[in-house]
Legacy VTK file of the C-alpha trace (Angstrom):
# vtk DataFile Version 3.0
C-alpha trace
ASCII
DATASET POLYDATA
POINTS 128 float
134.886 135.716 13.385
131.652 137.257 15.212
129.954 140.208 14.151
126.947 142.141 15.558
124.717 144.299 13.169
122.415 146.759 14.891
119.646 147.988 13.243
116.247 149.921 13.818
117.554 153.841 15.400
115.746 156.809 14.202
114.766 160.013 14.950
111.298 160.274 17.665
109.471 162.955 19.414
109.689 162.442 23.223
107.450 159.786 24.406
107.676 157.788 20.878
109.007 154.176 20.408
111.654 152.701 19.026
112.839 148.917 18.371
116.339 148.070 18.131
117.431 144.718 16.489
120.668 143.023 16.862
121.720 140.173 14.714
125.013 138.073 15.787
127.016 136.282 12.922
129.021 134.004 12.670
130.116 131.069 15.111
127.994 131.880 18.192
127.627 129.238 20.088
127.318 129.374 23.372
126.432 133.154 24.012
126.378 133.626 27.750
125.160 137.120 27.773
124.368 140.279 25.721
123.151 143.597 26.351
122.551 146.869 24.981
124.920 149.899 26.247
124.139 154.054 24.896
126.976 156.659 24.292
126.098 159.780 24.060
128.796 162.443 23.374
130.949 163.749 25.311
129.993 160.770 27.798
131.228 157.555 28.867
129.205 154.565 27.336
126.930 153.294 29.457
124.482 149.906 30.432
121.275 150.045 28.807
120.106 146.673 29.429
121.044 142.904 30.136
119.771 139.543 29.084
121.600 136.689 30.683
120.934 133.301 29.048
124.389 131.382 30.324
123.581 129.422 26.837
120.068 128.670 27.298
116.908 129.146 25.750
115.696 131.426 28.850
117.581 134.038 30.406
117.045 136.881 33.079
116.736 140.796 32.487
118.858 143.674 34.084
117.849 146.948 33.276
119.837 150.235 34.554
117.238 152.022 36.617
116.934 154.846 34.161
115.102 152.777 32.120
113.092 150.574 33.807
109.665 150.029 33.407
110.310 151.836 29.374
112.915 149.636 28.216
112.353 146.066 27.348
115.384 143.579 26.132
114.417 140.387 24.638
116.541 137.855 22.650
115.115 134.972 19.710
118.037 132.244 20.065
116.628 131.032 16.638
117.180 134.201 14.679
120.640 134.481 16.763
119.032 138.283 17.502
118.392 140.553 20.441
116.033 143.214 20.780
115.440 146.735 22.706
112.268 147.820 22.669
111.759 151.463 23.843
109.118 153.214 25.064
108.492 156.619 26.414
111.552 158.049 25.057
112.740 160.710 26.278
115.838 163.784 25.080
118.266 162.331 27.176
117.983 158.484 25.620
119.495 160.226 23.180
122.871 158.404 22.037
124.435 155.930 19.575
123.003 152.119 21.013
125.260 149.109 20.737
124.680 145.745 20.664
127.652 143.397 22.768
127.484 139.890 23.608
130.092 137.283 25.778
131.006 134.057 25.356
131.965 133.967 28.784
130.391 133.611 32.127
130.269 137.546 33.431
130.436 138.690 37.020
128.677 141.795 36.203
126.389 141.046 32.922
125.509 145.161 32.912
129.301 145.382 33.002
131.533 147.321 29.893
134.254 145.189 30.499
132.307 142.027 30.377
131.835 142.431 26.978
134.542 141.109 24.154
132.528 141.876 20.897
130.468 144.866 20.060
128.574 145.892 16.952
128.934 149.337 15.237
126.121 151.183 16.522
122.955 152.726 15.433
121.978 156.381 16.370
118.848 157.342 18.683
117.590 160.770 18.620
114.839 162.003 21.050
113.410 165.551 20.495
111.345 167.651 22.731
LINES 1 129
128 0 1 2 3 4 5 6 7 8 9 10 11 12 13 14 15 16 17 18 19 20 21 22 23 24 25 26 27 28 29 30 31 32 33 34 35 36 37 38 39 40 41 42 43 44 45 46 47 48 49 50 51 52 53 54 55 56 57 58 59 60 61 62 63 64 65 66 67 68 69 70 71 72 73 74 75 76 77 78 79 80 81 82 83 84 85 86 87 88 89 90 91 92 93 94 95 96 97 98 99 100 101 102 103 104 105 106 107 108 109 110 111 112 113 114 115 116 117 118 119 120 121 122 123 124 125 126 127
């Protein structure tokens, strides 16, 4: 059994921060890729962000060009976690965040369908 826990939404004023934590439970090993993907309602869920390790200790980035140069996605293979760091938020980041990772090599790592486990989500809210 794997389970992702996502942590760390809130409620910001546009052009606050935020820090989203994912922890991944349970047997793990080797995660190829995870990534962060937004819903917001009434909308299809979408890539946030990317970070391919192919079981590593170093991976590469992919960011959806929305949030490039704001977003940052980092992962500590120690603490089995992946982060989101947001900056300059803005109304329409607004969504529910969720964590996913693959055991599997993916074609497309900013891909929906690449992803076989998902956590439960944790709510973003951006005012103006």
């Amino acid at each position: 059994q794997v389970h992702l826990v996502e942590s760390g939404g809130g409620s910001v004023q546009a052009g606050g921060s935020l820090r989203l934590s994912c922890v991944v439970f349970g047997d793990i090993y080797p995660v190829y890729s995870m990534a962060w993907f937004r819903q917001a309602p009434g909308a299809q869920r979408e890539a946030v962000a990317s970070f391919y390790s192919g079981g590593g200790n170093s991976g590469v980035a992919s960011y959806v060009d929305s949030v490039k140069g704001r977003f940052t996605i980092s992962q500590d293979n120690a603490k089995n976690a992946l982060y989101l760091q947001m900056n300059s938020l803005k109304p329409e980041d607004t969504a529910m965040y969720y964590c996913a990772a693959t055991f599997r090599r993916p074609r497309s790592p900013l891909g929906v369908a690449e992803y076989n486990y998902w956590g439960r989500g944790t709510q973003v809210t951006v005012s103006s």
